[in-house]
N, C-alpha and C positions, 0 to 999 in steps of 0.2 A: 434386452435392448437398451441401450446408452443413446440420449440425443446429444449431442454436442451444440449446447445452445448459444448462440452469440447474436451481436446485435449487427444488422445490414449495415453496410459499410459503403457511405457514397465513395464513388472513383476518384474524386479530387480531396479526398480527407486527409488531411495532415498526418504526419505519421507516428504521434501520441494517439492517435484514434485509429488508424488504421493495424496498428503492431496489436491488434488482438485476431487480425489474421493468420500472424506467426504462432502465434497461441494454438489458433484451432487446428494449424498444420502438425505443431509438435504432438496436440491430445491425438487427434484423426492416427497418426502415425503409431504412437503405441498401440493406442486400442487394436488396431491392425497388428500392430506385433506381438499382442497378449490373447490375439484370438477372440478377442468383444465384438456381437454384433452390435454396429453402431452406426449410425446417419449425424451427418451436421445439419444443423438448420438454423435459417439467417431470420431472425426475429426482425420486423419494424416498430421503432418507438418500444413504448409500453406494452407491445401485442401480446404478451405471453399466453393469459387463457386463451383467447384466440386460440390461438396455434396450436399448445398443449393440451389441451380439453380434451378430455372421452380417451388419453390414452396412460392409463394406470398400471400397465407391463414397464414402463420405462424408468431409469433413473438415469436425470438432466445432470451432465456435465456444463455446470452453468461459468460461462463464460461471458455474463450477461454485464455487458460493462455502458457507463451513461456517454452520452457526447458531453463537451464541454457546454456548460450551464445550463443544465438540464440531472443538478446531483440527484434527484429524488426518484429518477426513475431506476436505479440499480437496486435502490430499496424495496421497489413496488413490484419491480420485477422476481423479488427472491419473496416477497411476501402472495405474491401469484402461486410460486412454487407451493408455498405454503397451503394455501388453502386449497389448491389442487392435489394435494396431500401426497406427491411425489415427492421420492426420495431425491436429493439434489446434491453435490457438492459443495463442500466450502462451509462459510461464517452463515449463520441463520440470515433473518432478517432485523432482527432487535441487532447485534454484533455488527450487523451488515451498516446499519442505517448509525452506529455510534462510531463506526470509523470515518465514515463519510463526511462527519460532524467533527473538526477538528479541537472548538472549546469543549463540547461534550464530552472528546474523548482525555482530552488531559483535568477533567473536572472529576472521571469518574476515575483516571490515573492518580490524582493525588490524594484523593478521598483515601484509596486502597493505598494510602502509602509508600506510591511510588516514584521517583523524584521525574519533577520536569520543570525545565525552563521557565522564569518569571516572567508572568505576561497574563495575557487577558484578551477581551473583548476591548477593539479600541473604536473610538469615535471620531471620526478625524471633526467632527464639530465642537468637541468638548474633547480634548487631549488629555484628560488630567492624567490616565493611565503613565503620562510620561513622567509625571513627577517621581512615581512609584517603581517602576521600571527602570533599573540602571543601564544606558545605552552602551555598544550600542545594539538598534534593534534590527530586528528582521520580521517584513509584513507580508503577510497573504492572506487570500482568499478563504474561509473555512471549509467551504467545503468541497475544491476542486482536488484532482488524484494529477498523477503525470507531470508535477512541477509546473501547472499552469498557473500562472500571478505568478512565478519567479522568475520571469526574466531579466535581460540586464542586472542593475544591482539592486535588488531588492533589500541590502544593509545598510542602514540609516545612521548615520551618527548624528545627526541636527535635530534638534526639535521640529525647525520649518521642512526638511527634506522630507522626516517621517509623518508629520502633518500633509505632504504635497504627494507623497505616495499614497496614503490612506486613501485622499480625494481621489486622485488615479484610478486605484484597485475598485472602490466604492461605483463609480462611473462605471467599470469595465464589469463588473461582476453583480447589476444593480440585483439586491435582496439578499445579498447574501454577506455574514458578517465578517467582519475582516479581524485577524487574528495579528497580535503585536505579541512578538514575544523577546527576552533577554537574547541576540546570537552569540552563541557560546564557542570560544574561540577552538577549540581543541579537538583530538582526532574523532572520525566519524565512522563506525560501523553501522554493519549490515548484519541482523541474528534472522533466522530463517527455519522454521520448525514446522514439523511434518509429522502426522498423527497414524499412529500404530497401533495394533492390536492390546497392547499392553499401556499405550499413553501418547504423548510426545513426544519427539525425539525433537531435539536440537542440535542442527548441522551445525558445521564447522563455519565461525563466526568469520566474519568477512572485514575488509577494514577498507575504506576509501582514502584515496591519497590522492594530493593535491599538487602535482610537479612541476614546479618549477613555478608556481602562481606567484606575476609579478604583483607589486603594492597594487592596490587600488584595483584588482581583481578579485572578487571575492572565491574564499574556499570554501563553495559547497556545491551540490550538485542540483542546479538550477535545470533550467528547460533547456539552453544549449549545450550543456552537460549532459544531459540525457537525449536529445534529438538530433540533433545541429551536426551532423558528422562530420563537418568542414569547421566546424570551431574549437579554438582553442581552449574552451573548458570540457568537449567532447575528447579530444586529444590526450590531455593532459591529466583526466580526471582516471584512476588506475584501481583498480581492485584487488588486492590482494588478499589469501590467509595466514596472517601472523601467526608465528611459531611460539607452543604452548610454553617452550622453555623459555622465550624473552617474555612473554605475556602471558602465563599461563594463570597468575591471581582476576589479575583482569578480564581474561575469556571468561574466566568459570563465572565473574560478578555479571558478565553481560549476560552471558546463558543464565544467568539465577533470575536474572531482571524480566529477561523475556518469558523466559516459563509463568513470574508471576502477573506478567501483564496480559498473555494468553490467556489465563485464568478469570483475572479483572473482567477483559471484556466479553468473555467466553465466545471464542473462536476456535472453527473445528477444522477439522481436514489438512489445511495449511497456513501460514502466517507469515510476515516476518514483519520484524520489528527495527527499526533504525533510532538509533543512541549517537550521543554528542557527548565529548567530553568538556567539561568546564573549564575554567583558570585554574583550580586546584586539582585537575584530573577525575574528579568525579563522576559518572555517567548521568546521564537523562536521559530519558523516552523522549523523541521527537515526533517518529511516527510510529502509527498503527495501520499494516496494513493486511486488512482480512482479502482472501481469492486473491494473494499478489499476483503478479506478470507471469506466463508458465514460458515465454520464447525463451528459444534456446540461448541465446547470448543476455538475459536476464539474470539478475540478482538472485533469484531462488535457483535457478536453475543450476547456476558455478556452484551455489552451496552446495547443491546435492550431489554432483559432478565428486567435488571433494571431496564427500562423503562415497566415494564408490557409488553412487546411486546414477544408473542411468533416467533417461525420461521415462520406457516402458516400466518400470520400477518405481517411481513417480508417483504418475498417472496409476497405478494400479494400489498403490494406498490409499490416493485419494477418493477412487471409488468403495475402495473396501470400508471408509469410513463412513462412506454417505451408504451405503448395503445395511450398513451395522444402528444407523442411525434410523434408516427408513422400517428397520425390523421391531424397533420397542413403538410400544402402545403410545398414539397421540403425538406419534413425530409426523408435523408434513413435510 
């Protein structure tokens, strides 16, 4: 039996919180077309033991995602898995809780030698980060998912601007720290990897394009680029797969990058990873994201598409991984 575990979703929730209904509809849907007996079940808050307890036949397809400011609870929810010693999908709970953590994760990124963006921990009470940091910058939140703290223009070129957004973010987000990094002018991919009986596989690398983005709009994929389906960075903002014979040195460094930051963080089942090019075209790791999005009009999902991989196909790696995982001694 497969639970399809996701978190209860009030009727008026914004649709950054609500698109993991799309989620449960695309998982529900395979499992149904691979034959899995399966139930969804709508978790509240942190409830997990609750609800999971005394039932050890099952492996949770965890779709166990936080509301906004509330990062801690996706963590506590996969570490419930844990000590319920159910097999579960996805990133652990250590993996789980350092994606979540955006300093932590480019701290344990460069440590392992893998290139990211100059930046840090910023203070909007002490700036000095800014002396060190060559502008201009781009600020958020550390440990929000869904491009929340990005909206409007979240790229600073002033000292006083990225000082008056720190204060902003800091307000909006109280306790949690706020992240200043170099924004790197150049193109944006998407690398997307899905774990198989033999390792990882990495899908066909993804590129974001930015069309027609007049001055003073910034290029990247903010929250009305991702939500907003009436605005113009939702519009505008285009996904494509570059062809290996114009970019084919470049795919394979992206794909080399991603396999070693999967590694880095150790993240299981599925990933993907998002890279910025610099001024001189060099890539960086921007984000880590463990249990990405599974709806069908998602980022992981075109990768696999591309890949000839439907969702039934999918979804049925990702269990076979957490099968495989829940079978060795001392996995919860």
């Amino acid at each position: 039996m497969i639970v399809v575990a996701h978190p209860r979703v009030a009727p008026d929730a914004d649709r950054s919180t609500s698109d993991v209904l799309d989620q449960v509809e695309l998982v529900a849907g395979a499992l149904a077309a691979l034959g899995e007996r399966f139930e969804t079940v709508a978790i509240d808050g942190g409830r997990v033991w609750e609800t999971l307890a005394g039932r050890p036949d099952v492996v949770v397809f965890n779709l166990l995602e936080f509301p906004p400011g509330a990062p801690q609870l996706q963590t506590a929810a996969t570490a419930a898995l844990e000590l319920l010693a159910l097999p579960f999908t996805g990133a652990a709970a250590g993996p789980m809780w350092l994606s979540t953590d955006k300093l932590a994760t480019r701290a344990l990124l460069a440590s392992s030698g893998l290139p990211v963006a100059a930046g840090g921990r910023f203070e909007p009470g002490c700036p000095a980060l800014l002396d060190v940091v060559p502008p201009p910058w781009i600020l958020k939140p550390a440990f929000e998912d869904a491009s929340l703290g990005l909206e409007g223009d979240p790229v600073c070129a002033t000292v006083a601007r990225a000082v008056a957004r720190g204060h902003d973010l800091a307000a909006r987000f109280p306790g949690q720290p706020i992240v200043l990094e170099h924004f790197l002018p150049g193109r944006e991919f998407n690398v997307a990897l899905l774990e198989d009986a033999a390792g990882v596989e990495v899908l066909p690398v993804a590129e974001i394009e930015f069309v027609d983005f007049p001055p003073g709009t910034p290029a990247l994929v903010g929250y009305e680029a991702k939500w907003q389906v009436d605005s113009f960075e939702y519009r505008h903002t285009v996904r494509r797969f570059p062809s290996p014979d114009a970019d084919g040195a470049l795919l394979d460094e992206l794909a080399g990058l991603a396999r070693s930051a999967w590694r880095a963080c150790g993240l299981a089942g599925y990933g993907r990873f998002d890279l910025r090019l610099d001024e001189a075209g060099r890539p960086h790791v921007l984000e880590v994201n463990a249990n990405p999005c599974l709806s069908a009009d998602a980022g992981f999902m075109a990768a696999a598409g591309q890949a000839g991989l439907g969702a039934a196909a999918v979804v049925a790696r990702i269990v076979a991984a957490a099968r495989r995982r829940g079978d060795r001694p001392g996995r919860g």
